[in-house]
Each structure stands twice: as C-alpha cells, then as structure tokens.
C-alpha positions in Angstrom: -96.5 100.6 130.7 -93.7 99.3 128.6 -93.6 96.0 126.7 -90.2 93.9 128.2 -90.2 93.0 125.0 -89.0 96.1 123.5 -86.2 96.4 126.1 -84.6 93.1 124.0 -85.6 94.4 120.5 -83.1 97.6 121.8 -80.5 94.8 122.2 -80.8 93.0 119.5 -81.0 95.9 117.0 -77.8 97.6 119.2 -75.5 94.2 118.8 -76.6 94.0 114.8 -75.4 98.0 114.1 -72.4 97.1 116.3 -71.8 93.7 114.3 -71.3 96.2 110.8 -69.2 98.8 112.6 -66.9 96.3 114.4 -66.5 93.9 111.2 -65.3 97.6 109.8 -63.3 98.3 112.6 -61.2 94.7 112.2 -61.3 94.3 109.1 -63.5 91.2 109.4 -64.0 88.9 106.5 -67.8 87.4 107.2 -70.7 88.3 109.8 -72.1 85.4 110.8 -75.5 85.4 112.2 -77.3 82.4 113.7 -80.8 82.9 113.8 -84.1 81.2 114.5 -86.5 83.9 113.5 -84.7 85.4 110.7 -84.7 88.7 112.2 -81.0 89.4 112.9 -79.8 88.4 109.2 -82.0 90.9 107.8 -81.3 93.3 110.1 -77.3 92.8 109.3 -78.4 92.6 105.5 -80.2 96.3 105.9 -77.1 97.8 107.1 -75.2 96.7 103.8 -71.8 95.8 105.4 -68.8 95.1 103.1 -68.4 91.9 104.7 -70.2 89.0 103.7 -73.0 87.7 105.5 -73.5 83.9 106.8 -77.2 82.9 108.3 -77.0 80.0 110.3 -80.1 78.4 111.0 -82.0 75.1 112.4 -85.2 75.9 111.3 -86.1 74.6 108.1 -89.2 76.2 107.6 -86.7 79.8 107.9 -83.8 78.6 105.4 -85.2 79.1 101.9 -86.5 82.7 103.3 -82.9 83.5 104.2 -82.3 83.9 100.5 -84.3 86.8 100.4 -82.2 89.4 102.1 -79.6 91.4 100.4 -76.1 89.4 100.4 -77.0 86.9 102.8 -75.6 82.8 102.3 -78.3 80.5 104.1 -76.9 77.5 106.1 -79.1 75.1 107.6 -77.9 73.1 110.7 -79.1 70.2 113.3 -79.7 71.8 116.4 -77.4 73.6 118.5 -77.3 74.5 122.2 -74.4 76.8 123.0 -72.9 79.7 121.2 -69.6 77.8 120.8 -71.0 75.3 119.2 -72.2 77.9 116.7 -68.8 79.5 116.0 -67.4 75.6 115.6 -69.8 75.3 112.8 -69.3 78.7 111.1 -65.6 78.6 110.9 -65.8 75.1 110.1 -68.0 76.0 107.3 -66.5 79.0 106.2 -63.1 77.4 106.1 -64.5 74.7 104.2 -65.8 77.3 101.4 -62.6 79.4 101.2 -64.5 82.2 102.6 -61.4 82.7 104.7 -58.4 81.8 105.7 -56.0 82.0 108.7 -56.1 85.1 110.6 -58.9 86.3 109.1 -61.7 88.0 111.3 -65.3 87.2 111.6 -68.2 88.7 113.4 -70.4 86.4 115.2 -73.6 87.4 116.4 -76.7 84.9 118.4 -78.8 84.9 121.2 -77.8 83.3 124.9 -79.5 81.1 125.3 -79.3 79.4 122.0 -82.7 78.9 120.3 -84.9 81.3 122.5 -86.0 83.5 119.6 -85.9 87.6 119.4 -83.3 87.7 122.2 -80.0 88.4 119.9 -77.5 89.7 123.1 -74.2 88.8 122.2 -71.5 89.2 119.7 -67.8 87.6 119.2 -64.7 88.2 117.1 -63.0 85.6 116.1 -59.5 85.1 114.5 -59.7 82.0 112.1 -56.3 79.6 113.0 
C-alpha cells in the first residue's frame, strides 16, 4: 500500500524542477522559497538555477541551516498565514536589497496552506512594479 505521503513529496519535488525551468523560461531574477522544513530551498539549491535563491522562513531553529545550501540567502520572518502575505514580504525585501527592480520576474514557491510542512503545491510569477 502506498504512503499518501509520497503522493505530496511528487508535488513538491514537481513545483521545485518547475520553479528552475520557469525562472529560465521568464527570465526571472530570484526564486523565492518559503519554507518551514527547509526541504524546498535545498531542493531549488540542487538544481543550481542561474537565479538567485531567497529562503523565507519562520522557524528559527531552520534559519542558520538555510546557509548551508548552495546559493541560498536565509530570511527569517514572524509568522505568516497566506501565500500573499509571503510574496508581500519577498518583494518587499527583495526590493529593499536591490535584488531587483521594476519588471523584474521572480519565482515564488510555498505550500497552501501556509505552515503545514512537506506539502510545497504551488508556485507564482510575479512582475515586481
């Protein structure tokens, strides 16, 4: 019998390889990632993408092991309960850091609901304004 677990590992590990080859496909400047488990930023980092890569986080205990994965940037948040709330903080961040600038693309990836962790199922482009 199968684990119904493994059906969302499938998902998660399809949206991450989709997250490099759309970020490729629109020229994106940054994938961001928010994460509670730290799974989907290394996941991102493993497929080497010439973006850049943001890890948003509100686990503490998570942050400094961020650092740890090939061309990832670590930022630690209060919580957050929706995904737009997320991409609020990202651009606002990333804006903030020069990391881009208007019409730029970036890849967003998360899980729905926010903070359930191992369930990464969604992804967004975003223009920056």
């Amino acid at each position: 019998e199968k684990n119904p677990h493994d059906k969302l590992l499938t998902v998660g590990r399809s949206i991450v390889t989709s997250a490099k080859k759309i970020a490729k496909d629109v020229d994106a400047k940054v994938i961001v990632a928010f994460t509670s488990t730290g799974t989907s930023a290394s996941r991102i980092s493993h497929q080497r993408p010439n973006a850049k890569i943001l890890a948003i986080t509100d686990n503490m205990d998570l942050y400094p092991q961020l650092c740890l994965n090939w061309g990832v940037s670590p930022l630690l948040v209060d919580k957050v309960s929706t995904f737009s709330e997320i991409v609020d903080i990202a651009v606002e961040w990333l804006k903030k850091n020069n990391w881009v600038k208007a019409t730029d693309k970036v890849v967003v990836v998360a899980g729905v609901p926010v903070n359930v962790g191992g369930i990464t199922n969604s992804i967004r482009v975003v223009e920056i304004d």
